[in-house]
C-alpha positions as CSV (number, residue, x, y, z in Angstrom):
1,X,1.8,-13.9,-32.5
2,X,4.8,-13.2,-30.8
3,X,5.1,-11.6,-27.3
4,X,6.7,-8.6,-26.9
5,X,9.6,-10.4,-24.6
6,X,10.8,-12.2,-27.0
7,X,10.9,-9.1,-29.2
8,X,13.1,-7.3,-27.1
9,X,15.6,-10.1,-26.8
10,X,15.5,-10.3,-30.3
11,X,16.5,-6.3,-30.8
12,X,19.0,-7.1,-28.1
13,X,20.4,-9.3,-29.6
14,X,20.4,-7.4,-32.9
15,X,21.8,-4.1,-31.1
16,X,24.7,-6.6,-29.8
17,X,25.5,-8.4,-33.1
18,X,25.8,-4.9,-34.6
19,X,27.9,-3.5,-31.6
20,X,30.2,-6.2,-32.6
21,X,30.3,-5.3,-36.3
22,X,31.1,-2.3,-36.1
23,X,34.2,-3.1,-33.2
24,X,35.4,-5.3,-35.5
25,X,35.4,-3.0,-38.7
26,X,37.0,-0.1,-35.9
27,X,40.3,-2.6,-36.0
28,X,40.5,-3.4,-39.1
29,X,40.2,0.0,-39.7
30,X,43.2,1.0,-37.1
31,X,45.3,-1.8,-38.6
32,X,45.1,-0.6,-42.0
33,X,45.6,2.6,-41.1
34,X,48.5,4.4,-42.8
35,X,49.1,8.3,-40.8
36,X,50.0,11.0,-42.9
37,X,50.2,14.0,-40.3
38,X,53.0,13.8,-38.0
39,X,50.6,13.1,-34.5
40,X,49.1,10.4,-36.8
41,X,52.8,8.6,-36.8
42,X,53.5,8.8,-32.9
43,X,49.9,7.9,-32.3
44,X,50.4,4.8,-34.2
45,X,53.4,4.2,-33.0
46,X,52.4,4.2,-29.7
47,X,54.4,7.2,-28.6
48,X,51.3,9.3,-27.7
49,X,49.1,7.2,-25.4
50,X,47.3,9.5,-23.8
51,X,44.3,11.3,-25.6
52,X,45.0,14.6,-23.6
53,X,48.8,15.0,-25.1
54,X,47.0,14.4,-28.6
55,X,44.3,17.6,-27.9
56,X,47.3,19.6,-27.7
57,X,47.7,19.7,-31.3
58,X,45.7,19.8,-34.4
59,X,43.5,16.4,-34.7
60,X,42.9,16.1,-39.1
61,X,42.8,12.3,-38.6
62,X,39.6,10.5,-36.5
63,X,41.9,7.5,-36.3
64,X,43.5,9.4,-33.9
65,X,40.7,9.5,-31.7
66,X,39.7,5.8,-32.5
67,X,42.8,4.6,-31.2
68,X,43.2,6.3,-28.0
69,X,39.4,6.5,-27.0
70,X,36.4,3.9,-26.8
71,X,33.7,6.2,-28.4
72,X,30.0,5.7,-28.4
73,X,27.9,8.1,-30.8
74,X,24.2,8.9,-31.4
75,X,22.1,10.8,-34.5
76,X,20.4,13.7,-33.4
77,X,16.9,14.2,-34.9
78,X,17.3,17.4,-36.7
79,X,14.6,16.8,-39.7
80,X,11.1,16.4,-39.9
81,X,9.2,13.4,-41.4
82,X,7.0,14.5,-44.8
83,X,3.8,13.3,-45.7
84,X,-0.2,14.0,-44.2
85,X,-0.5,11.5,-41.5
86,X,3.5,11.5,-40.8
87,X,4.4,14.5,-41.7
88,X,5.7,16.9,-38.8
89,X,7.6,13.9,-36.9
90,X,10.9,14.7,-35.9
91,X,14.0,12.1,-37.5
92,X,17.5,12.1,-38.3
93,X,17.9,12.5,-41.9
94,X,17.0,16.5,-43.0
95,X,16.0,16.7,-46.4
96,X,16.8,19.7,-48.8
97,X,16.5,20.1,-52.4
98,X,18.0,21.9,-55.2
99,X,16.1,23.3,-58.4
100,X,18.0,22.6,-61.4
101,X,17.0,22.1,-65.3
102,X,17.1,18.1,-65.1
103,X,15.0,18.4,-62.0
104,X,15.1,18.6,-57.9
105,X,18.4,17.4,-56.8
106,X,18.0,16.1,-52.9
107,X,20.5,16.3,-50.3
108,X,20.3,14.8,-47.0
109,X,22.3,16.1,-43.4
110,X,22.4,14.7,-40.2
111,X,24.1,16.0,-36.7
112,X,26.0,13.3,-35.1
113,X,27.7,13.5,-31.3
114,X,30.1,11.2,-30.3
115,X,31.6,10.8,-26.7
116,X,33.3,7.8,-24.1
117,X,30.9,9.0,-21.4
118,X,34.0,10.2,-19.4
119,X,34.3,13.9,-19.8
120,X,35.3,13.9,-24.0
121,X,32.8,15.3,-26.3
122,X,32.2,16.3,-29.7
123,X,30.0,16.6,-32.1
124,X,30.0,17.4,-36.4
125,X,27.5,17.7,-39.0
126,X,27.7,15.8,-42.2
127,X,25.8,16.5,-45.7
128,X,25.7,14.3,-49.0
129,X,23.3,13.0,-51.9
130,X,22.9,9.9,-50.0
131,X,21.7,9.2,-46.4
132,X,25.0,6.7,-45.6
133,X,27.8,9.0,-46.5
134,X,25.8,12.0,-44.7
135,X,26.4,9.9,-41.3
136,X,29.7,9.0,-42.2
137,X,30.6,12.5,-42.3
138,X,29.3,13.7,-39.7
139,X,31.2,10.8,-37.7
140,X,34.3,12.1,-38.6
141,X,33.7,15.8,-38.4
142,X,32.4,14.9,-35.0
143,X,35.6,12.7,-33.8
144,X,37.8,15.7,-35.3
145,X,35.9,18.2,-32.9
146,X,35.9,16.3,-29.7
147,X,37.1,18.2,-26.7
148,X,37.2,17.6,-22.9
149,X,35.1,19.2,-20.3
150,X,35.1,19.3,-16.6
151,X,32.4,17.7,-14.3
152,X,32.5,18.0,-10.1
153,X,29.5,17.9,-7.5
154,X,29.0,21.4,-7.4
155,X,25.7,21.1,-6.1
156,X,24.8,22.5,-2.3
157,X,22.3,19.3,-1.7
158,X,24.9,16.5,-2.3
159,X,28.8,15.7,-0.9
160,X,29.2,12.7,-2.9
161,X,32.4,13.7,-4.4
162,X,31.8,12.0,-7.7
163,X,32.1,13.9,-11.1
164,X,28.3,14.0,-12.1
165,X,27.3,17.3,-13.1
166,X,28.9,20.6,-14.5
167,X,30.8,22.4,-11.6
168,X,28.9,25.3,-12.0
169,X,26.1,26.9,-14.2
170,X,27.0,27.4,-17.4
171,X,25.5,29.5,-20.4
172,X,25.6,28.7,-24.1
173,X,24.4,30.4,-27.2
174,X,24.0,29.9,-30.7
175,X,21.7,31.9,-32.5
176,X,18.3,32.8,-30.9
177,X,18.8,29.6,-28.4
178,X,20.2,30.0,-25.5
179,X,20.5,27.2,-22.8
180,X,21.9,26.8,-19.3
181,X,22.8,24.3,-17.2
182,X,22.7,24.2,-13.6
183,X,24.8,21.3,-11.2
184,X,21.8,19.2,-9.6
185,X,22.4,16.6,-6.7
186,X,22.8,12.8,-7.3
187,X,19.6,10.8,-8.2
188,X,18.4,14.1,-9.9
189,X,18.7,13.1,-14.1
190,X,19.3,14.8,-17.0
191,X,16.3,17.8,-16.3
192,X,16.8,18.6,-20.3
193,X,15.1,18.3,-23.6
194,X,15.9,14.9,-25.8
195,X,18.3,16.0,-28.2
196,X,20.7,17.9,-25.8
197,X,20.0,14.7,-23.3
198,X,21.4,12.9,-25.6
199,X,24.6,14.7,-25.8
200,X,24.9,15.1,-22.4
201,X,24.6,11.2,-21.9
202,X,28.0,10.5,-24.0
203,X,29.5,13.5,-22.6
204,X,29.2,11.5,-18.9
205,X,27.1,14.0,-17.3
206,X,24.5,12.2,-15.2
207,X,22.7,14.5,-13.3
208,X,21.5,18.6,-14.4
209,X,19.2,21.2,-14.2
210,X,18.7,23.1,-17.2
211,X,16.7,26.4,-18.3
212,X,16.3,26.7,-22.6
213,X,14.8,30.0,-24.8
214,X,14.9,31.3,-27.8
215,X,14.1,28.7,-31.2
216,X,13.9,25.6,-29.6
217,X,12.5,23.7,-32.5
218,X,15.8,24.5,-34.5
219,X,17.5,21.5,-33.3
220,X,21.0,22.4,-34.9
221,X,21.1,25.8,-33.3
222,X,20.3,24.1,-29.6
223,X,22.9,21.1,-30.0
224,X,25.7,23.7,-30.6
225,X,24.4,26.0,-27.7
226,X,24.5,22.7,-25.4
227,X,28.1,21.8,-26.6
228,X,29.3,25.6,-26.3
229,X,27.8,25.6,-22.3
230,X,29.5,22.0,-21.8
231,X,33.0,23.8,-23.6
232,X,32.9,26.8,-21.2
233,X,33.2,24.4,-18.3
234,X,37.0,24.6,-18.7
235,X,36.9,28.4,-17.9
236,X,37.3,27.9,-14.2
């Protein structure tokens, strides 16, 4: 039997191999890239370098994006897993179906949230007939909605001066949910729930407080309340 070292050095190794798959495809990508929208052109040829100047205008092409930021991104677990001794587990793909006369026709969605873990955000939803091109939707849609947000040390109990944590408390709503976030000193963490954790990890805030209500469980609903608190950061 194996020991469970050497299986984690094998998924690192895995995660790494597959971290440099996909950097790879991102250039070939950019190289092959022909822009049809006018920001597309002076993006690519290099007369916009700065992804601030490029949020001034309408973003239609995630190139964009993919040339003047280093993204990461992560699946949000919106659906829930069927079956009797699975069933009611929480995972990425969520599963609908359509009555027709040939028979059920499935669709699957996923939420996806993208971010350089430097104050840019953003975060789409993507739906297909197959798992694949749900995720590559939602990459896009996500790239095309990224926005920036402003962090500080706004908390009483620290005087670091770094940019970890919203500047003040925010509210956000979508829905029934409702969620707020509250600057916390250094060393405190993300005080949240999993799936808005996760979006506040590639959105570079490290440490907050946070107070949820409302349909929790409808993890669409609480992503977009999360984002809409982060976006009213800029009203300062």
């Amino acid at each position: 039997m194996t020991s469970p070292i050497f299986k984690n050095k094998d998924t690192k190794e895995i995660s790494k191999l597959k971290e440099e798959r996909i950097k790879q495809q991102q250039i070939k990508n950019l190289e092959d890239w022909r822009p049809k929208t006018k920001l597309g052109m002076l993006v690519k040829g290099k007369k916009i370098k700065n992804i601030d100047e490029a949020l001034k205008y309408k973003i239609l092409e995630p190139e964009i994006v993919d040339s003047l930021l280093e993204l990461k991104s992560d699946i949000l677990n919106i659906g829930q897993a069927k079956g009797k001794f699975g069933g009611g587990k929480r995972r990425a793909w969520r599963q609908t179906q359509k009555k027709t006369a040939e028979g059920n026709v499935p669709t699957f969605s996923c939420m996806i949230v993208v971010g350089n873990s430097d104050g840019y955000v953003g975060i789409g939803y993507g739906r297909a007939k197959e798992t694949l091109p749900a995720r590559a939707k939602g990459l896009r849609y996500a790239k095309l909605n990224i926005t920036k947000i402003k962090r500080a040390c706004a908390s009483f109990d620290c005087v670091c001066g770094e940019e970890h944590t919203v500047p003040f408390i925010v509210k956000g709503k979508c829905g029934s949910c409702r969620v707020n976030l509250i600057p916390a000193p250094q060393g405190t963490g993300l005080v949240i729930g999993d799936e808005c954790k996760k979006i506040l990890k590639v959105a570079g805030i490290k440490d907050v407080y946070s107070k949820t209500s409302g349909s929790k469980r409808t993890t669409i609903n609480l992503a977009k309340a999360c984002i809409d608190a982060l976006h009213k950061t800029n009203n300062m």
